[in-house]
C-alpha positions as CSV (number, residue, x, y, z in Angstrom):
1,X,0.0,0.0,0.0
2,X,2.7,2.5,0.5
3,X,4.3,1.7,-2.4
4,X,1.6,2.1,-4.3
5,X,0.8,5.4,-2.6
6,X,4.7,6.5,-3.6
7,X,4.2,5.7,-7.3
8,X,1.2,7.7,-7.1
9,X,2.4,10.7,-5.3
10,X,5.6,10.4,-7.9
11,X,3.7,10.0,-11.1
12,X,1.9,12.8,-10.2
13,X,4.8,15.0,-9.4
14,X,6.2,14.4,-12.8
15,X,3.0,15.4,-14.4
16,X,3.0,18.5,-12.6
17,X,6.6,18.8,-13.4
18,X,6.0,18.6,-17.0
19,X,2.5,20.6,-17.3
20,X,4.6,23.6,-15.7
21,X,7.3,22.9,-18.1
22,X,5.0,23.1,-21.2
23,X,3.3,26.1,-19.5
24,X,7.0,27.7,-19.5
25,X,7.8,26.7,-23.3
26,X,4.6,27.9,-24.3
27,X,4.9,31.1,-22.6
28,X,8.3,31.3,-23.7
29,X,7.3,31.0,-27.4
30,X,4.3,33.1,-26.9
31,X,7.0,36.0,-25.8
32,X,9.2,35.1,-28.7
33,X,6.4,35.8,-31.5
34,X,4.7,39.1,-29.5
35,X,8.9,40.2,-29.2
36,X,8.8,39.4,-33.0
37,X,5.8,41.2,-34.2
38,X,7.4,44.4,-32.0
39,X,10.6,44.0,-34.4
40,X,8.5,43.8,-38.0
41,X,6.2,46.6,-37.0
42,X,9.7,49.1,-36.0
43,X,10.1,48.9,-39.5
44,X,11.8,45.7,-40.6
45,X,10.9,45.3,-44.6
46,X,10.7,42.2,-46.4
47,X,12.9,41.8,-49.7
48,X,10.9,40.1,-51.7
49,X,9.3,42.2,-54.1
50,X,6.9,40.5,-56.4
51,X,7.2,41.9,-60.3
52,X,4.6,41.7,-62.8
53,X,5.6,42.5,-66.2
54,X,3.8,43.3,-69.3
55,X,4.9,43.5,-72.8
56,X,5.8,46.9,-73.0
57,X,8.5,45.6,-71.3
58,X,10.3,43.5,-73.7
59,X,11.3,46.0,-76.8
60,X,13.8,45.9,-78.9
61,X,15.7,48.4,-81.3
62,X,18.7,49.6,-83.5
63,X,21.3,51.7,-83.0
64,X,19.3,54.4,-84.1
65,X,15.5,54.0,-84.6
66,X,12.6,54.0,-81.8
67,X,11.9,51.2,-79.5
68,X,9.7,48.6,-80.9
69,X,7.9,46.1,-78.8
70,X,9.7,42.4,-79.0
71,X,7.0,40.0,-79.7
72,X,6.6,37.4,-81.5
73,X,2.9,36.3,-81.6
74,X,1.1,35.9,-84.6
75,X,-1.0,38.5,-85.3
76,X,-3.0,40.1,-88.3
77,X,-1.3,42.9,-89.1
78,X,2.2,40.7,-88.0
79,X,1.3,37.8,-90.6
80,X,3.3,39.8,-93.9
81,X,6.1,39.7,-91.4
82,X,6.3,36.0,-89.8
83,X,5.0,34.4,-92.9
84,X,8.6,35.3,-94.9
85,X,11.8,32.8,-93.8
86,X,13.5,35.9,-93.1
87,X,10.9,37.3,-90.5
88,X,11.2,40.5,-92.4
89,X,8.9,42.9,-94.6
90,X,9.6,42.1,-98.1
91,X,7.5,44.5,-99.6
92,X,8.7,45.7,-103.3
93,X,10.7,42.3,-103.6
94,X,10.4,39.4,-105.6
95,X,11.4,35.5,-104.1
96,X,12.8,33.0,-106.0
97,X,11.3,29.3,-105.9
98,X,13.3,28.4,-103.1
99,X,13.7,29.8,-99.6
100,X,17.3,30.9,-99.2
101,X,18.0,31.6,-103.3
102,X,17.4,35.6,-102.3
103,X,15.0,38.6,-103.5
104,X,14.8,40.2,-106.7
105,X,14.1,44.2,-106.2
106,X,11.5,45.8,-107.8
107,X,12.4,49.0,-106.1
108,X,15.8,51.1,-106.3
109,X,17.7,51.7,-103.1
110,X,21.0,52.6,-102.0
111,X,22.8,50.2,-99.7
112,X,24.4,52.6,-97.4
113,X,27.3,49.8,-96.8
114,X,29.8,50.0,-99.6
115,X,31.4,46.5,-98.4
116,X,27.8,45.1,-99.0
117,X,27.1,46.9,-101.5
118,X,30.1,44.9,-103.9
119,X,27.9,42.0,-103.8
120,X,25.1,40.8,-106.0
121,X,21.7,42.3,-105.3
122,X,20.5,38.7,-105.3
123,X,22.6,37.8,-102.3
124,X,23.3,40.8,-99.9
125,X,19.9,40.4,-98.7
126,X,20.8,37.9,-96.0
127,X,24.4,39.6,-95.1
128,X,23.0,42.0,-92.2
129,X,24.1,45.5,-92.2
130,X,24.8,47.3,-89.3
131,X,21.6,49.2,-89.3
132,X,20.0,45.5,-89.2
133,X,21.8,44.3,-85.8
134,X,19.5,44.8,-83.0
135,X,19.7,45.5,-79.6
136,X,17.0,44.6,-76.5
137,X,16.1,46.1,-73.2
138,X,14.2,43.2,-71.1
139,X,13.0,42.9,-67.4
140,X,13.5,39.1,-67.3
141,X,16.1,36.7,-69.2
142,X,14.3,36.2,-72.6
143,X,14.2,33.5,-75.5
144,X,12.7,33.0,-78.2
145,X,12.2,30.6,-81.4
146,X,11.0,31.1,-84.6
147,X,10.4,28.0,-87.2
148,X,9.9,28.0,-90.7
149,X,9.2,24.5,-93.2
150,X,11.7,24.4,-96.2
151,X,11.2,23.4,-99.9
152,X,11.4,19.7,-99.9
153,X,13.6,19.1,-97.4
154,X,15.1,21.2,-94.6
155,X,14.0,23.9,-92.1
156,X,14.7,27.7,-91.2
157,X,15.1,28.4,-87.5
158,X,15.7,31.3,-86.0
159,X,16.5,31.6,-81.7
160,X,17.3,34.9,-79.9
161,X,18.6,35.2,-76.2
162,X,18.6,38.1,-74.6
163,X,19.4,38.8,-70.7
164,X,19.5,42.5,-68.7
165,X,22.9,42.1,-66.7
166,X,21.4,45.3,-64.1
167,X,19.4,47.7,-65.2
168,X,21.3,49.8,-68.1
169,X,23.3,46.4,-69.5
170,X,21.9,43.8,-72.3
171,X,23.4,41.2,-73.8
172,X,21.2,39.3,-76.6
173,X,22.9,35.6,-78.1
174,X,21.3,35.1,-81.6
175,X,21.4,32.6,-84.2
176,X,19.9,31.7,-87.6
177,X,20.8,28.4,-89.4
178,X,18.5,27.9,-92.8
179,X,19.2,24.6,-95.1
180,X,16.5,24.2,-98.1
181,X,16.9,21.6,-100.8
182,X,14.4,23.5,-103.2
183,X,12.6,22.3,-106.3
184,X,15.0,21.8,-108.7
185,X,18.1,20.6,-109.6
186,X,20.8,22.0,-108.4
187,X,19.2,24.8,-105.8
188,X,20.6,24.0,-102.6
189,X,20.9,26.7,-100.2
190,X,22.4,27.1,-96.9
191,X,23.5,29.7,-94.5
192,X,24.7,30.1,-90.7
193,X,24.2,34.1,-89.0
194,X,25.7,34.1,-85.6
195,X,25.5,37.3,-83.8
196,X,26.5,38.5,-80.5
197,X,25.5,41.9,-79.3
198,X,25.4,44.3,-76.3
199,X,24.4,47.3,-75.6
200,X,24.8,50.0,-71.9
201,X,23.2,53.2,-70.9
202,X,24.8,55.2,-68.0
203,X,22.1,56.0,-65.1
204,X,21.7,59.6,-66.3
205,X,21.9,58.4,-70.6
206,X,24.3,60.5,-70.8
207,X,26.9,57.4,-72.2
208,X,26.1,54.5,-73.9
209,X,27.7,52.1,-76.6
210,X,26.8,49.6,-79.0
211,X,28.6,46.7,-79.9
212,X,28.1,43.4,-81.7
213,X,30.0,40.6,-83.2
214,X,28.6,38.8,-86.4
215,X,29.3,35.8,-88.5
216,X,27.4,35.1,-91.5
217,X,27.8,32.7,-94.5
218,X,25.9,31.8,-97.8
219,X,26.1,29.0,-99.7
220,X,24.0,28.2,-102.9
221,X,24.1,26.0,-105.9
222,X,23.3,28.0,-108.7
223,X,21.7,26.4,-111.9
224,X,21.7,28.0,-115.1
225,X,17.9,27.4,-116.3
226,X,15.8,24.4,-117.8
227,X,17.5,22.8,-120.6
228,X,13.8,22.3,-122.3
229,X,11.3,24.9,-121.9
230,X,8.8,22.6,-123.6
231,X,9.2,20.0,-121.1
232,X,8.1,22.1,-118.6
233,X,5.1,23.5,-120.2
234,X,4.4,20.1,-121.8
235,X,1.8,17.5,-120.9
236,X,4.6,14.7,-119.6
237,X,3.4,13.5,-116.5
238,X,7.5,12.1,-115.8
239,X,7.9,16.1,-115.2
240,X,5.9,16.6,-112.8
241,X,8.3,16.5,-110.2
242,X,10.1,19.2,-110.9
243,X,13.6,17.3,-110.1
244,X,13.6,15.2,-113.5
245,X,13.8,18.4,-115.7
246,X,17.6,19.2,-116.5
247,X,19.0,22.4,-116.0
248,X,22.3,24.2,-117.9
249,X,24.8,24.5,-115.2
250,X,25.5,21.2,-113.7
251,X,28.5,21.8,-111.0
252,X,28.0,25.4,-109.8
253,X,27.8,27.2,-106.6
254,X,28.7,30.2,-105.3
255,X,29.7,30.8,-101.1
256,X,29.9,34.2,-99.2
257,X,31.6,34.5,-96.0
258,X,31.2,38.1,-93.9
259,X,32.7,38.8,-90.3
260,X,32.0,42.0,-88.0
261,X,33.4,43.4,-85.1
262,X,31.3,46.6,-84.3
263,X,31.9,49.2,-81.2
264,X,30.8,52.5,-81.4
265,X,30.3,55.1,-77.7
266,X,28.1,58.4,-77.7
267,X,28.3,60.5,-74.9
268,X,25.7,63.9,-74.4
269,X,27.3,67.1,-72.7
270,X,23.6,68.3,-72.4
């Protein structure tokens, strides 16, 4: 009976023991939080900061034109623009059966690069000038792709990556790679355009530079005509794929190569 009464009397201590040690904790932590809440509300901020951006901005731009917006959703008044391998307007121009082959102008212009302007008109539409490099301004780290089916086989792709390094520094990574086998004989084109740009504007725009490397080659086989223009107008059902009809020129191509280091500052006293 007395030990049972000891247990008891022990067991009940060490409930007590522990209830008032729970109490204590809880009190403790109770403290810790109200203690807490004091700190925040003497003005402690949080640094998260949530950002919502919108499509004004993500623009892009030359060296010197206005800020345009950078997207690339298809759009009505965007579809003379995305529907063209080159993703450009090619109003007053002329395209030859296959994708890559080049334009034919039907409107004069002066190519303000002489270097470019020692090529053929047919091929110095795809060496970019340096009016044609352009430069981005975006809130978050950017990408983008832009696909295009070839003639018979092949594919036109063009990717752009562009990243704000702070708030007045871009650098943009962009590449174009197009091969098209075409609907001929002999009317292979391919080409590579690697460019990699940057651009910086000082807090008060005051300075700023531009600068861009570029790689670009073309590479075509050229063909000299049908042999037989009556084979092609005829009735022959053999010619209807347009790879049985013979052309002129049998072992002909022609390759352009075109590298660019570009750096040019402006700085405003006013």
């Amino acid at each position: 009976m007395r030990i049972f009464l000891f247990l008891s009397i022990l067991s009940f201590s060490c409930f007590f023991s522990q209830r008032s040690q729970i109490n204590k904790i809880d009190t403790k932590v109770s403290n810790t939080s109200q203690s807490d809440t004091i700190i925040v509300d003497k003005g402690r901020k949080d640094s998260l900061k949530i950002f919502k951006p919108t499509i004004n901005d993500y623009q892009h731009y030359t060296q010197f034109s206005e800020r345009k917006i950078f997207d690339t959703v298809f759009t009505i008044d965007k579809s003379y623009q995305f529907t063209q391998y080159n993703n450009q307007d090619n109003f007053g121009k002329i395209q030859f059966a296959n994708i890559g082959s080049g334009f034919q102008d039907l409107m004069f212009h002066v190519n303000k690069e002489q270097n470019l302007a020692l090529l053929p008109t047919r091929k110095s539409h795809f060496i970019l000038g340096i009016d044609d490099v352009k430069y981005y301004d975006v809130k978050t780290p950017t990408t983008s792709f832009i696909y295009h089916n070839a003639m018979k086989q092949g594919a036109a792709l063009k990717t752009t990556y562009t990243q704000n390094v702070g708030k007045n520094f871009n650098v943009a990574l962009e590449y174009m790679g197009l091969r098209s086998q075409g609907v001929y004989q002999r009317e292979l084109a391919s080409s590579n355009n690697f460019i990699l740009s940057s651009r910086f504007n000082s807090k008060n725009n005051r300075y700023r530079f531009f600068t861009h490397y570029i790689h670009q080659n073309v590479n075509n086989e050229e063909n000299g005509g049908i042999e037989d223009l009556s084979l092609f107008l005829g009735d022959d059902t053999r010619f209807n794929n347009r790879q049985n009809l013979a052309v002129n020129l049998t072992s002909t191509d022609s390759r352009f190569s075109y590298r660019r280091y570009y750096f040019s500052q402006e700085f405003q006293f006013v």
